[in-house]
C-alpha positions as CSV (number, residue, x, y, z in Angstrom):
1,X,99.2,49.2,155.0
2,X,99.7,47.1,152.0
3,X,95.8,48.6,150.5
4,X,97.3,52.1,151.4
5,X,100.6,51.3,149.2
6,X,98.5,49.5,146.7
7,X,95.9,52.2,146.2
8,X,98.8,55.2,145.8
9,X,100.6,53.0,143.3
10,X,96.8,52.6,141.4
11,X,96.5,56.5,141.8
12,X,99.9,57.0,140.1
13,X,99.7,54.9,137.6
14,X,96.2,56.4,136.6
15,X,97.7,59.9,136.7
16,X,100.7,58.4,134.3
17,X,98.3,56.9,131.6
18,X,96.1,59.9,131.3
19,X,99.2,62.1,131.0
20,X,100.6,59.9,128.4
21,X,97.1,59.6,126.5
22,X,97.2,63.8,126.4
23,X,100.6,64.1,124.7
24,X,99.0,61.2,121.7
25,X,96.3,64.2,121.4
26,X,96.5,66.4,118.5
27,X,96.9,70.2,120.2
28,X,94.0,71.7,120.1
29,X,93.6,75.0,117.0
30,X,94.6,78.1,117.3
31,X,92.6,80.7,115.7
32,X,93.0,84.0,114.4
33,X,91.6,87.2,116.2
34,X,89.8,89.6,114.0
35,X,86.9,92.3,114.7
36,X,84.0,93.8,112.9
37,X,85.1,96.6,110.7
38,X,81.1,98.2,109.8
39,X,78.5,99.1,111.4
40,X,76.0,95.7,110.5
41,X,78.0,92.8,109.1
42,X,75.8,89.7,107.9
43,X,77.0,86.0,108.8
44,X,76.1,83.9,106.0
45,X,75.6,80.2,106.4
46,X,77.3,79.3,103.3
47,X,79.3,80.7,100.2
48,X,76.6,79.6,98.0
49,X,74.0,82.4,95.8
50,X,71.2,81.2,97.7
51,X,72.3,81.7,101.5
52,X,71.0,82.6,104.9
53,X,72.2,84.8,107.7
54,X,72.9,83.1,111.0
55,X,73.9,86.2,112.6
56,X,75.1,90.1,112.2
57,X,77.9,92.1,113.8
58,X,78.5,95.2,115.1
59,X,81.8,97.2,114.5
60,X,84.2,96.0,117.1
61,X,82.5,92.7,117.7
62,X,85.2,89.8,118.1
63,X,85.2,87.0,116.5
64,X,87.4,84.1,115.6
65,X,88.9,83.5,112.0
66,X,88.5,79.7,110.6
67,X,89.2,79.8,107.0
68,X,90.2,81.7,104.4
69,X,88.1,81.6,101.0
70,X,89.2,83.8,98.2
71,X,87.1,87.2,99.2
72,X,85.2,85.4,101.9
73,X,85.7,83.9,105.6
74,X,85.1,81.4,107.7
75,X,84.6,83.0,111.1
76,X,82.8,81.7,114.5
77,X,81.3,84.7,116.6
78,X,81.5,85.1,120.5
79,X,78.1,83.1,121.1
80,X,79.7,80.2,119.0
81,X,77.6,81.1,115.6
82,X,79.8,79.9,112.7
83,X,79.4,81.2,108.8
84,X,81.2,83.3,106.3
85,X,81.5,87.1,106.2
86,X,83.2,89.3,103.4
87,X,86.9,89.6,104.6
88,X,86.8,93.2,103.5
89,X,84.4,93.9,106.7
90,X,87.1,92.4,108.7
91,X,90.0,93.9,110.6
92,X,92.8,92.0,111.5
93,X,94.0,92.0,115.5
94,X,97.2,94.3,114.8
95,X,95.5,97.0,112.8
96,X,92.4,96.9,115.6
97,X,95.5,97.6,118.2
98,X,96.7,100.3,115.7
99,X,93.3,102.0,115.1
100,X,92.9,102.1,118.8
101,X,96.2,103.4,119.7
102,X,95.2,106.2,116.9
103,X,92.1,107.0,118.6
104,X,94.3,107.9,121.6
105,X,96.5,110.0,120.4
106,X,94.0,111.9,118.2
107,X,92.2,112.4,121.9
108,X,95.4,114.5,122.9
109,X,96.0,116.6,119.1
110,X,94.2,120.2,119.7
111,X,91.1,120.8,116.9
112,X,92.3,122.9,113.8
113,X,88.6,123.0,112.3
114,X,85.7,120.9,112.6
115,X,83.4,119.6,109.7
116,X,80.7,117.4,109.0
117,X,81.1,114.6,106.1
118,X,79.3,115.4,102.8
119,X,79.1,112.0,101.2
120,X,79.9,108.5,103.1
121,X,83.9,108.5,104.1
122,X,86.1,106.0,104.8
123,X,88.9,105.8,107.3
124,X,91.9,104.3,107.0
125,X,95.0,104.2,109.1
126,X,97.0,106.2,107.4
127,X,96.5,108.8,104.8
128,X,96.8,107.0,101.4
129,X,93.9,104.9,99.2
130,X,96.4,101.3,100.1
131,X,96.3,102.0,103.3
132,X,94.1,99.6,106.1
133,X,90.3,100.4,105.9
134,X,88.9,101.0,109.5
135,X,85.3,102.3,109.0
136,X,83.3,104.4,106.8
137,X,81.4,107.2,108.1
138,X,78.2,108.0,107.2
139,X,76.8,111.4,105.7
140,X,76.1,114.2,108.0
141,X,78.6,112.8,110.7
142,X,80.6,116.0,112.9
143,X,84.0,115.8,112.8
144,X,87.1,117.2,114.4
145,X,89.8,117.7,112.3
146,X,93.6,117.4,113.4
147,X,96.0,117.1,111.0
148,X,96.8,117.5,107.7
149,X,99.0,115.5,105.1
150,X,99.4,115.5,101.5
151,X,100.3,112.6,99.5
152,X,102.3,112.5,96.3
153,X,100.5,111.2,93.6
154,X,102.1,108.1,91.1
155,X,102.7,108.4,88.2
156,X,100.0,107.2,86.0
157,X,99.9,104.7,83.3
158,X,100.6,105.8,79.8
159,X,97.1,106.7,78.6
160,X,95.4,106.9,81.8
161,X,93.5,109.9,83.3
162,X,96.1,112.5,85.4
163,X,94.2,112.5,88.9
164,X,94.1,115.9,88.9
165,X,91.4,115.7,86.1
166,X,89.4,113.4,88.1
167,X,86.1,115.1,88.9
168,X,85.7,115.3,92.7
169,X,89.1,114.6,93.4
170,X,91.0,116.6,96.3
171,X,94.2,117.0,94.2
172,X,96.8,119.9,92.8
173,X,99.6,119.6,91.2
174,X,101.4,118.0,93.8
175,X,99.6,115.5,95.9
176,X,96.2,114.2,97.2
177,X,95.6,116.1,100.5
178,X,94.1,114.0,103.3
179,X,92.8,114.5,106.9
180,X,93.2,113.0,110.2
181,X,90.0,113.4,111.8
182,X,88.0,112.3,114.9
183,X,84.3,111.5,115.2
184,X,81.2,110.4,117.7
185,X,79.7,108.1,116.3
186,X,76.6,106.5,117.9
187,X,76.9,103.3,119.6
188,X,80.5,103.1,118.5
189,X,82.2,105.8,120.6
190,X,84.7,108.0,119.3
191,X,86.7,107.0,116.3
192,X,89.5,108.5,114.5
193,X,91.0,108.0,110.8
194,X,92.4,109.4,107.7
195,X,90.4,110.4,104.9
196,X,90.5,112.4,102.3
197,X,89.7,116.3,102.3
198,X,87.0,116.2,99.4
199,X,84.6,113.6,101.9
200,X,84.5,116.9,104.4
201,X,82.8,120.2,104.4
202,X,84.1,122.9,106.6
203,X,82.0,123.8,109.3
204,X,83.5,127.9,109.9
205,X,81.5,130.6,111.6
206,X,80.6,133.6,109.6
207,X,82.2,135.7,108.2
208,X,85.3,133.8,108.1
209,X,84.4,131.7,104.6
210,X,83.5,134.6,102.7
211,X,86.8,137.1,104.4
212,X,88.9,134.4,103.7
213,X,87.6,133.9,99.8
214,X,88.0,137.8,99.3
215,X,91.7,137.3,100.6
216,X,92.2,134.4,98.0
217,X,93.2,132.3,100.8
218,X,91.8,128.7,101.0
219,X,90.9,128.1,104.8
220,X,92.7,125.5,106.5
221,X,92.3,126.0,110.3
222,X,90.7,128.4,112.6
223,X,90.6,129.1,116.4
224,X,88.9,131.6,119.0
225,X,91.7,134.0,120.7
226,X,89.3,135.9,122.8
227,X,85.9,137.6,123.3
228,X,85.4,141.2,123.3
229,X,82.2,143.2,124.3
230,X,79.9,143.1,120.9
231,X,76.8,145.1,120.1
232,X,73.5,144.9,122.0
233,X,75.3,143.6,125.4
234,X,76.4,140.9,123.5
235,X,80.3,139.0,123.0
236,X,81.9,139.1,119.7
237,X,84.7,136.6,119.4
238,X,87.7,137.4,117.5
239,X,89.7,135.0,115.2
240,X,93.1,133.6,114.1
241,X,92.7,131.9,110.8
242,X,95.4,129.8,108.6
243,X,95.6,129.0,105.2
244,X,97.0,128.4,101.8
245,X,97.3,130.9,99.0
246,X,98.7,129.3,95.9
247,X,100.1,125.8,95.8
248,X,103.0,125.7,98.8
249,X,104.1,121.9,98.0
250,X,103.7,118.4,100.0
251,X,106.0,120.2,102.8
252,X,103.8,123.5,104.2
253,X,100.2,122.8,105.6
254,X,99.5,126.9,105.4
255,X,101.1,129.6,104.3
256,X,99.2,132.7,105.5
257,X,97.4,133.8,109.0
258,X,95.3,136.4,109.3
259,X,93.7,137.8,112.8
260,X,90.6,139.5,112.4
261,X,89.3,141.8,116.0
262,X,85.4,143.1,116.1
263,X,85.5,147.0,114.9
264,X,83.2,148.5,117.4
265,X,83.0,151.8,115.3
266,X,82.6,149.8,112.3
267,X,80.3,147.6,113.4
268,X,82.3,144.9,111.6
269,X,85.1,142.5,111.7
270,X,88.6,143.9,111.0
271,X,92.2,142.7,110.6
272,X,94.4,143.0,112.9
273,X,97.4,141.1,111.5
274,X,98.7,139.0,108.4
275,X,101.3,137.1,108.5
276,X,102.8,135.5,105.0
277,X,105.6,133.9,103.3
278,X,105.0,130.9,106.0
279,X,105.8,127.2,105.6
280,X,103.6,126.2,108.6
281,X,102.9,123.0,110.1
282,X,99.4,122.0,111.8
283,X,98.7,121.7,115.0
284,X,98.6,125.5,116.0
285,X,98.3,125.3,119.4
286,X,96.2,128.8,121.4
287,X,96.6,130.0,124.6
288,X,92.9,131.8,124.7
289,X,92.8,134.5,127.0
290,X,91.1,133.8,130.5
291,X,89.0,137.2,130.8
292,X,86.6,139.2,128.3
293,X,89.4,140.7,126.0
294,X,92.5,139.6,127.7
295,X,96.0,138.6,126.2
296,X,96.1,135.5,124.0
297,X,98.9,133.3,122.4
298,X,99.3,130.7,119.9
299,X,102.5,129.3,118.1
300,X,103.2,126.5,115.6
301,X,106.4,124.9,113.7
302,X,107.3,126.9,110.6
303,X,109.7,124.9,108.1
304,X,112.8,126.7,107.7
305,X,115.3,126.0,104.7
306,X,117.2,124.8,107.2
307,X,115.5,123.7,110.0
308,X,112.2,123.7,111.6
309,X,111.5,126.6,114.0
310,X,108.9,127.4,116.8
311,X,107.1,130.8,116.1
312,X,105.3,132.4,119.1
313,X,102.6,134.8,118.7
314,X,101.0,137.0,121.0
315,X,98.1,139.3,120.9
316,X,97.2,142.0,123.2
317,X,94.1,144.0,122.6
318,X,93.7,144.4,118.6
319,X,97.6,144.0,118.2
320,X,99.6,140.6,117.4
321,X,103.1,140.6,117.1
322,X,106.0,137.9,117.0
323,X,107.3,137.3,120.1
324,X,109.7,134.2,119.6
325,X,111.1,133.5,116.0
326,X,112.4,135.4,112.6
327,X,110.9,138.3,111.9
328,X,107.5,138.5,110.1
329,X,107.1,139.3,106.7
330,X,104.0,141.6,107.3
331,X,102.1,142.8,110.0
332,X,99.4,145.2,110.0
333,X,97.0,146.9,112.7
334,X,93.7,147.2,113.5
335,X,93.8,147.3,109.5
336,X,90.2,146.6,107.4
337,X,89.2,143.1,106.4
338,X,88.5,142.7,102.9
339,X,84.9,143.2,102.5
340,X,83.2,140.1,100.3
341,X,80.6,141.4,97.4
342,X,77.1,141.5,98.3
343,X,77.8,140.4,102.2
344,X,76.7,142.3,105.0
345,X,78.5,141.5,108.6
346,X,77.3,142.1,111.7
């Protein structure tokens, strides 16, 4: 009995000491969680000119954030490789949680247009040059585009070039205009970011460019309403388009709709309706119609000057009228689309 006592008190006594040695222990680090914000990041085994790479990284690949070196850090990768990356290729753990939360709700904004990229484009996580860098895309790259902001320029510094003479620069008199778009990118997954409007081309189906240049309306946003029986056995699809004519401020992403309907006689497309004098905000939201020339609907927010109204359009065969809001400032049926020079639409 005594050895049992003797041998608990020994047990004890060992479990006190190492508890006590613990606590004199200095607490092991904690680092900083960052990810991979490019496609192929390098790991370099020092800060030196003359340096080697100990591994690369993939954009989204975790890794852990030792020291901070003027534009370069310390970082240790998930298989325990250690060396020094660019901090600029980094992303910090909130604005990874941010960009992820943004490619969620871009999953649930309807496409307004879709585009490819031009020139490489980067992403940021909200519209603005200052704002966090995410990604860049490559050239080529399809994109879906959701919304649209505009950004008011600063003022610039006494004898500095106004942006608006800046070659190349997507700029009026009022702002810098800027997307929030969504991409596939291989390997990667989807992805979504602000950029600005200049990286993208529009990717519309004929003839809508070339009616919508003879209008002297820029493009903005275009959707499918319905199908109707075409030539040769064939479907034609008809069109609601939105866009800006003239300069409508930092407040109104479009300020004109037009409907163009296939003209059987005519062998052509046609307008159906225009709508103008709008302060509109993206998204428009259709309701296609569920048969071959059925009933269709779409509405969107129009700013008011004083409030913010929903206006509800519907469109039965070629005729679209206002169904919920003020009254629109112009409507006309079944009338003929501006014809651009030189073009010939089937």
């Amino acid at each position: 009995m005594r050895k049992i006592i003797l041998g608990l008190i020994l047990v004890v006594v060992a479990i006190v000491v190492a508890m006590m040695w613990r606590r004199g222990q200095p607490a092991p680090p904690v680092y900083e969680t960052a990810f991979a914000g490019e496609d192929r990041v390098s790991v370099w085994n020092s800060t030196a000119e003359v340096r080697e790479a100990v591994a690369t990284l993939k954009f989204g690949d975790r890794v852990s954030v030792l020291e901070h070196d003027k534009d370069l850090t310390e970082i240790r990768t998930s298989r325990g490789a250690s060396g020094w990356v660019e901090s600029r290729q980094l992303i910090s753990q909130e604005v990874w949680q941010r960009a992820s939360e943004l490619v969620t709700k871009a999953g649930s904004i309807p496409v307004q247009a879709f585009g490819h990229t031009h020139v490489p484009a980067n992403l940021h996580l909200e519209p603005g040059r200052d704002a966090p860098r995410l990604l860049q895309l490559s050239r080529d790259v399809p994109v879906q585009m959701l919304a649209r902001k505009v950004v008011a320029q600063q003022t610039p510094a006494l004898g500095a070039t106004p942006p608006a003479a800046r070659p190349g620069s997507a700029v009026n008199s009022t702002g810098q205009e800027w997307w929030l778009i969504r991409a596939e990118v291989t390997e990667l997954g989807p992805v979504a970011g602000w950029t600005l409007s200049h990286f993208i081309a529009l990717d519309a189906p004929a003839p809508l460019p070339d009616y919508s240049t003879a209008a002297a309306m820029r493009l903005i946003a275009w959707f499918m309403l319905n199908r109707v029986p075409g030539d040769e056995g064939g479907d034609k699809p008809q069109y609601l388009t939105a866009g800006l004519k003239d300069s409508p401020g930092l407040v109104c992403d479009f300020n004109m709709l037009r409907v163009y309907t296939w003209g059987e006689k005519r062998r052509q497309y046609e307008t159906a309706f225009v709508g103008s004098n709008l302060c509109g905000k993206l998204p428009i939201r259709v309701k296609p119609a569920a048969a071959l020339g059925g009933d269709s609907e779409f509405y969107f927010v129009n700013v008011g000057e004083q409030d913010n109204e929903k206006f509800v359009y519907q469109m039965r065969q070629t005729s679209v009228r206002r169904v919920e809001g003020s009254a629109p400032n112009r409507e006309s049926t079944h009338a003929r689309a501006p014809k651009p020079r030189g073009s010939h639409v089937h």
